[in-house]
Backbone as a printed PyTorch tensor [residue, N CA C, xyz], in Angstrom:
tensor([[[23.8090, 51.1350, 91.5610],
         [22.5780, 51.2590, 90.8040],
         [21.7960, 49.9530, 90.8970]],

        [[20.5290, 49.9310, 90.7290],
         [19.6930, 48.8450, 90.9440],
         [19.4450, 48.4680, 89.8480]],

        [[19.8310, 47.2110, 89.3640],
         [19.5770, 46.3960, 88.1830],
         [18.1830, 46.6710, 87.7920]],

        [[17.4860, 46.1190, 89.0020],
         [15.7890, 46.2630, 88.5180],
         [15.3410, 47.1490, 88.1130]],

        [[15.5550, 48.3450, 88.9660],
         [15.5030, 49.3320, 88.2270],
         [15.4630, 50.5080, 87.0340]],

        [[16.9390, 49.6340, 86.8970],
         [17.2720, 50.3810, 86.0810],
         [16.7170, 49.8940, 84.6560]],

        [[16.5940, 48.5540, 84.3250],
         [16.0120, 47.8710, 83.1370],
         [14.3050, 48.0400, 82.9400]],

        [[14.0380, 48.4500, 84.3360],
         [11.9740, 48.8380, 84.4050],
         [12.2050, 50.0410, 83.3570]],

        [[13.3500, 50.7970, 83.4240],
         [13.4740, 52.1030, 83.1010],
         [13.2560, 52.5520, 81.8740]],

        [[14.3070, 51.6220, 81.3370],
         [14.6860, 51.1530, 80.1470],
         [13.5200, 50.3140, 79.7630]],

        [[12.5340, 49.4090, 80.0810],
         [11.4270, 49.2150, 79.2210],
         [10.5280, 49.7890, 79.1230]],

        [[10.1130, 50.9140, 79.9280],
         [ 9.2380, 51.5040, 79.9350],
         [ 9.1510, 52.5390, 79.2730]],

        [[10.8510, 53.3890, 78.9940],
         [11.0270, 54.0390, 77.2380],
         [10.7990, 53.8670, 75.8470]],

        [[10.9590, 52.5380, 76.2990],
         [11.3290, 51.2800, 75.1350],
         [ 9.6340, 51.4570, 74.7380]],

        [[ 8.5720, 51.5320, 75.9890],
         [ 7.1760, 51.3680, 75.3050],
         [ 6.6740, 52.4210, 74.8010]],

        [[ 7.0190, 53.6230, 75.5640],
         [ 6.4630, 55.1340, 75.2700],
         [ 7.1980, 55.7810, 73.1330]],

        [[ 8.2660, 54.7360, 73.0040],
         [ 8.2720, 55.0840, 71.8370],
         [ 7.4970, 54.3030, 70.7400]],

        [[ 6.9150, 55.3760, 69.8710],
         [ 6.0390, 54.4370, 68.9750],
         [ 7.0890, 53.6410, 67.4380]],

        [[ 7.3230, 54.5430, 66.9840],
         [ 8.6640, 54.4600, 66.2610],
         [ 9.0870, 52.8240, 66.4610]],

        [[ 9.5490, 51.8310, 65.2760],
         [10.7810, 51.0260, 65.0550],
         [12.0280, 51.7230, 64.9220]],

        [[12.0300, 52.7180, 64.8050],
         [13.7820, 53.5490, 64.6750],
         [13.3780, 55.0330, 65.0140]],

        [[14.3200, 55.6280, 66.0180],
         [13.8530, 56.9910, 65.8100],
         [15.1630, 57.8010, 65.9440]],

        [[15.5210, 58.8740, 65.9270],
         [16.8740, 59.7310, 65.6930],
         [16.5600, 60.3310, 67.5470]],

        [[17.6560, 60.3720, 68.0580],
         [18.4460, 60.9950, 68.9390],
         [19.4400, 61.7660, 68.8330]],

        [[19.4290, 62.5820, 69.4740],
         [20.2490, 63.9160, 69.7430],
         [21.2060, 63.4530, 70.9110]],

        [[22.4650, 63.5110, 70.8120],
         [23.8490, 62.9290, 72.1070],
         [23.5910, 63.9870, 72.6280]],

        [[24.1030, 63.6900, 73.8380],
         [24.7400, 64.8250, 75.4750],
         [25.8730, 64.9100, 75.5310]],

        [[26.3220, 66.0560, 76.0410],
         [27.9630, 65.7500, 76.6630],
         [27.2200, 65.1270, 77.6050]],

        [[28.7350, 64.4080, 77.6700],
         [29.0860, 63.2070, 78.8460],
         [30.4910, 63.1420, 79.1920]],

        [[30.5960, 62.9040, 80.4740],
         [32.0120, 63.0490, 81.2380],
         [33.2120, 62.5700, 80.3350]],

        [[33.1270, 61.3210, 79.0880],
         [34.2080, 60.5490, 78.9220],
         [34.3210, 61.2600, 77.4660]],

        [[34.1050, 62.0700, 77.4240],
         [33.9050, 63.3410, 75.3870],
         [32.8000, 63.2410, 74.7370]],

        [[31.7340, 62.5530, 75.0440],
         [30.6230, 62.5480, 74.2580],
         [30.3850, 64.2530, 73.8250]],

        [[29.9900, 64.2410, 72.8100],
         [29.8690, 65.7610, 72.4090],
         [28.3900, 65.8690, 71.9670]],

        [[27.7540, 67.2730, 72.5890],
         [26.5000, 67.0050, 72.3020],
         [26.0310, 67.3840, 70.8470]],

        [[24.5030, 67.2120, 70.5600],
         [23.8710, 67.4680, 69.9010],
         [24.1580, 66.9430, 68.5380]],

        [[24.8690, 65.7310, 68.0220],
         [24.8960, 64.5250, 67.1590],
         [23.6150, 63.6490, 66.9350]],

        [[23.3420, 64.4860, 65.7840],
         [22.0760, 63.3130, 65.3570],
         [22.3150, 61.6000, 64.7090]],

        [[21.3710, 60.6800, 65.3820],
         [21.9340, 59.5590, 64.6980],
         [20.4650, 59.1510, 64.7670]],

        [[20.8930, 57.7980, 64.0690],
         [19.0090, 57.1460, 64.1020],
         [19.0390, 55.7330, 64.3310]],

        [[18.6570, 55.6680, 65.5100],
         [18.7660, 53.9900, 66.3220],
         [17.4460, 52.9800, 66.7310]],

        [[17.4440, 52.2800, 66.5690],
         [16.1710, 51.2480, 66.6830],
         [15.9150, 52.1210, 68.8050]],

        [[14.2110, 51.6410, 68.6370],
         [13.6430, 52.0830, 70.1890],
         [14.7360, 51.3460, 71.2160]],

        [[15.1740, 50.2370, 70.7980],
         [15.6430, 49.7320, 72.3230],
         [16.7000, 50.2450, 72.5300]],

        [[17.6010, 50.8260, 71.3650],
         [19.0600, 51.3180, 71.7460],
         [18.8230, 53.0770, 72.2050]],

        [[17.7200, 53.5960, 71.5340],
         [17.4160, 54.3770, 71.9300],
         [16.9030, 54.5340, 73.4650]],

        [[16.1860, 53.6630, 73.9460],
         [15.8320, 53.4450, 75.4050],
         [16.8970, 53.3970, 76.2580]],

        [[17.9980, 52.6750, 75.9840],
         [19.3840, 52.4130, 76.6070],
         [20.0800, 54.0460, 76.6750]],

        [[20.3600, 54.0840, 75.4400],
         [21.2210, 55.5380, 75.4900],
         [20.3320, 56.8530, 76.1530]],

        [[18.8900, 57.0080, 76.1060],
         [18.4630, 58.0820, 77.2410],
         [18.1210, 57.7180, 78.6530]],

        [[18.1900, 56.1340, 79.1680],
         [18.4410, 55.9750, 80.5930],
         [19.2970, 56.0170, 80.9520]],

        [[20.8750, 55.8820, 79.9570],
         [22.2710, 56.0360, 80.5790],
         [22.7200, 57.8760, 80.7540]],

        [[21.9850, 58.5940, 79.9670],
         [21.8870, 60.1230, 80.0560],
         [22.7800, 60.5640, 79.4270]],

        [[23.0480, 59.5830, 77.6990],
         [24.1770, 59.5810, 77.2510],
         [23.3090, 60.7100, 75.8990]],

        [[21.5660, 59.9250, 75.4420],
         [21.0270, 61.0560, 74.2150],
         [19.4700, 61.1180, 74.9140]],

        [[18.9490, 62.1160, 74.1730],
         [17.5140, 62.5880, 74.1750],
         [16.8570, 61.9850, 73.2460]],

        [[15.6390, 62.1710, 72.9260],
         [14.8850, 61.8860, 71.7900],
         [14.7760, 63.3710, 70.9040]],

        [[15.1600, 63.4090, 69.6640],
         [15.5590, 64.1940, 68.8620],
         [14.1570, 65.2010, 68.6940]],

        [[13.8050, 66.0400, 68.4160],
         [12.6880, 67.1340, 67.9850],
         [12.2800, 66.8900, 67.1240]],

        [[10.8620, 66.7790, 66.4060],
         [10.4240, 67.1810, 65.3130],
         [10.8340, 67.6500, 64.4700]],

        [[11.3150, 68.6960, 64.6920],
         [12.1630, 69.7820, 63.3870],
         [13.5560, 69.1420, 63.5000]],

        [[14.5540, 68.5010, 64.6120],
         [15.7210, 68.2430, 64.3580],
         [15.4980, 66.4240, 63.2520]],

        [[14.4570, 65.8260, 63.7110],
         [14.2320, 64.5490, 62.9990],
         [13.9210, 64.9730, 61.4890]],

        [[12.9420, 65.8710, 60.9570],
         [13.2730, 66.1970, 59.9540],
         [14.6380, 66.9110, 58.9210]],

        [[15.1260, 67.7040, 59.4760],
         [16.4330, 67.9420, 59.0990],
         [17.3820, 66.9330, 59.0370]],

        [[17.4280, 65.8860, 59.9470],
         [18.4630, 64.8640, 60.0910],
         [17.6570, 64.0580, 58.6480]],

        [[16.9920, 63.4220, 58.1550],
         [16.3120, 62.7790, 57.3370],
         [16.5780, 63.6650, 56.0220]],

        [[16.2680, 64.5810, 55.6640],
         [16.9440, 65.5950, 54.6240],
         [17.8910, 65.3790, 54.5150]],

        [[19.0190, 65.3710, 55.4000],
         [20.2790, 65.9010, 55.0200],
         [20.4750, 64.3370, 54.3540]],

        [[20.1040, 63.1900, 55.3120],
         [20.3600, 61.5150, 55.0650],
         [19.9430, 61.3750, 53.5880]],

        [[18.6510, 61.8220, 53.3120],
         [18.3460, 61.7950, 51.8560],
         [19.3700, 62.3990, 50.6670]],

        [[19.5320, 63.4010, 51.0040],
         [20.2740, 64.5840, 50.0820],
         [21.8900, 64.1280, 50.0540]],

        [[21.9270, 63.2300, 51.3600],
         [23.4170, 62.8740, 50.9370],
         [23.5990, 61.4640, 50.2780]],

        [[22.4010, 60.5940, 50.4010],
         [22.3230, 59.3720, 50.0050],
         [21.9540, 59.7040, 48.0570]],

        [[21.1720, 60.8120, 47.8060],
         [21.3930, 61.2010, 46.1470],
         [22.6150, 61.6850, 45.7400]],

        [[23.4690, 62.0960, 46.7230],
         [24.8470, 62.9420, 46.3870],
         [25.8340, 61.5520, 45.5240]],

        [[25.4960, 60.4300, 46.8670],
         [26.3510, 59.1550, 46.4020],
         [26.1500, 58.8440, 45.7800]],

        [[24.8530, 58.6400, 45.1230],
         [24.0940, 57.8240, 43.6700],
         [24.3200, 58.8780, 42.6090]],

        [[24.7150, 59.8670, 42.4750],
         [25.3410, 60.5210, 41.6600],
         [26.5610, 60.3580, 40.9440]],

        [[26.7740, 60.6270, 42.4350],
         [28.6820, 60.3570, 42.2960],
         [28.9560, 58.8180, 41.8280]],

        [[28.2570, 57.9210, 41.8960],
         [28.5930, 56.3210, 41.5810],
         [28.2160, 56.2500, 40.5080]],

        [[27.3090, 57.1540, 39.6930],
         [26.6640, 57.2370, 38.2590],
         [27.9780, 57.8950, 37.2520]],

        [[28.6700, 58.9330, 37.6690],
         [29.4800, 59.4840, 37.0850],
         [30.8420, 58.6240, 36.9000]],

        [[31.1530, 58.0340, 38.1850],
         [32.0920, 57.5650, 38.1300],
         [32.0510, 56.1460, 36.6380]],

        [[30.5850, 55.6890, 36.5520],
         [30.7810, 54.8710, 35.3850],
         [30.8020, 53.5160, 36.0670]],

        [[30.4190, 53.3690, 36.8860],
         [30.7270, 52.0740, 37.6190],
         [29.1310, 51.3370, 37.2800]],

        [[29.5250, 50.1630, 36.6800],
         [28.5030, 49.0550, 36.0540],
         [28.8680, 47.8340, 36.5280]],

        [[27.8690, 47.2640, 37.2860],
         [28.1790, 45.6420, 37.6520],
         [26.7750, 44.9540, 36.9140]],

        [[27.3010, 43.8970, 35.8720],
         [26.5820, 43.0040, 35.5360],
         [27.1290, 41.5140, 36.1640]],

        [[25.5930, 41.0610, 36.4360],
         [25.7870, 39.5860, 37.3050],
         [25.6580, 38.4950, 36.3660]],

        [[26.8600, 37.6760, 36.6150],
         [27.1360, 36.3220, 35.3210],
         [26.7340, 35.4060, 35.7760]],

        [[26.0600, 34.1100, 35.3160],
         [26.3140, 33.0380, 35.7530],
         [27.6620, 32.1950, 35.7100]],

        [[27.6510, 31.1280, 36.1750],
         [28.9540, 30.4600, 36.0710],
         [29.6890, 30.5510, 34.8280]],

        [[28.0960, 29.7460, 34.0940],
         [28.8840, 29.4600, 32.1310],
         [28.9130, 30.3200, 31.5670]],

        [[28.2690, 31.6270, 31.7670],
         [28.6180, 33.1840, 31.2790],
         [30.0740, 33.0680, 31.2340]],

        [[30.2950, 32.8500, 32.8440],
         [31.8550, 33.4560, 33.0690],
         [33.0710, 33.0200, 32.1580]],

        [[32.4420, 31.4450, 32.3690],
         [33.3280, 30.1840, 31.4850],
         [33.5260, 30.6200, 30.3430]],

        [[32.4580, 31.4130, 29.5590],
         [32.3410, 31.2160, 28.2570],
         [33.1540, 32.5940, 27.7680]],

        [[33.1050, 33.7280, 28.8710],
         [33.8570, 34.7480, 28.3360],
         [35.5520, 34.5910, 28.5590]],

        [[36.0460, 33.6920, 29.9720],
         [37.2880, 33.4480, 30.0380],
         [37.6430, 32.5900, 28.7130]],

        [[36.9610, 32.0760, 27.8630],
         [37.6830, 31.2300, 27.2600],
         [37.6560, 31.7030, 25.6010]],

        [[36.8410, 32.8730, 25.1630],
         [37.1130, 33.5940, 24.7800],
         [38.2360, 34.5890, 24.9800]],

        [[38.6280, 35.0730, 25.7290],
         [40.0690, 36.2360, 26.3320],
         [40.5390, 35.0590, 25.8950]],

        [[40.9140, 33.7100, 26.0230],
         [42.1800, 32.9820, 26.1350],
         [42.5920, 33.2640, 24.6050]],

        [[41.7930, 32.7960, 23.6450],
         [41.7230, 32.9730, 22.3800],
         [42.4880, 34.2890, 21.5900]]])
């Protein structure tokens, strides 16, 4: 393969996307890649992975669905971390000092 080439290739994807991040859709590929895995990767990794013929650039309708589901599962967790009761308050040092030495008491 031709180095030069192959990196013209790769920048010239790199320009046609407008996007700072956009979702791709995987290919099979000889070594198990399994297709049709949505993920969401900055343009240049995206440029890389559809000149290696490893993903596509994802659809309209598949970029929205992938973003839904990311949303809907990112409220699932903030749920679940609400229930669970989990509270972090941030101390300063002499906060800390002042409550260890209280417990000692």
């Amino acid at each position: 393969m031709d180095l030069r080439n192959y990196f013209q290739k790769m920048r010239q994807i790199e320009s046609e996307i407008a996007e700072t991040y956009v979702v791709v859709s995987s290919l099979d590929t000889p070594d198990g890649g399994k297709s049709g895995q949505l993920t969401e990767v900055s343009r240049a990794v995206a440029a890389k992975l559809i000149v290696d013929l490893r993903a596509r650039l994802a659809t309209a309708e598949e970029t929205r669905e992938y973003k839904e589901r990311a949303e809907r599962l990112r409220l699932e967790a903030e749920q679940a971390a609400a229930k669970a009761g989990m509270h972090f308050t941030l101390l300063t040092e002499q906060e800390s000092r002042a409550l260890r030495s209280r417990n000692k008491s």
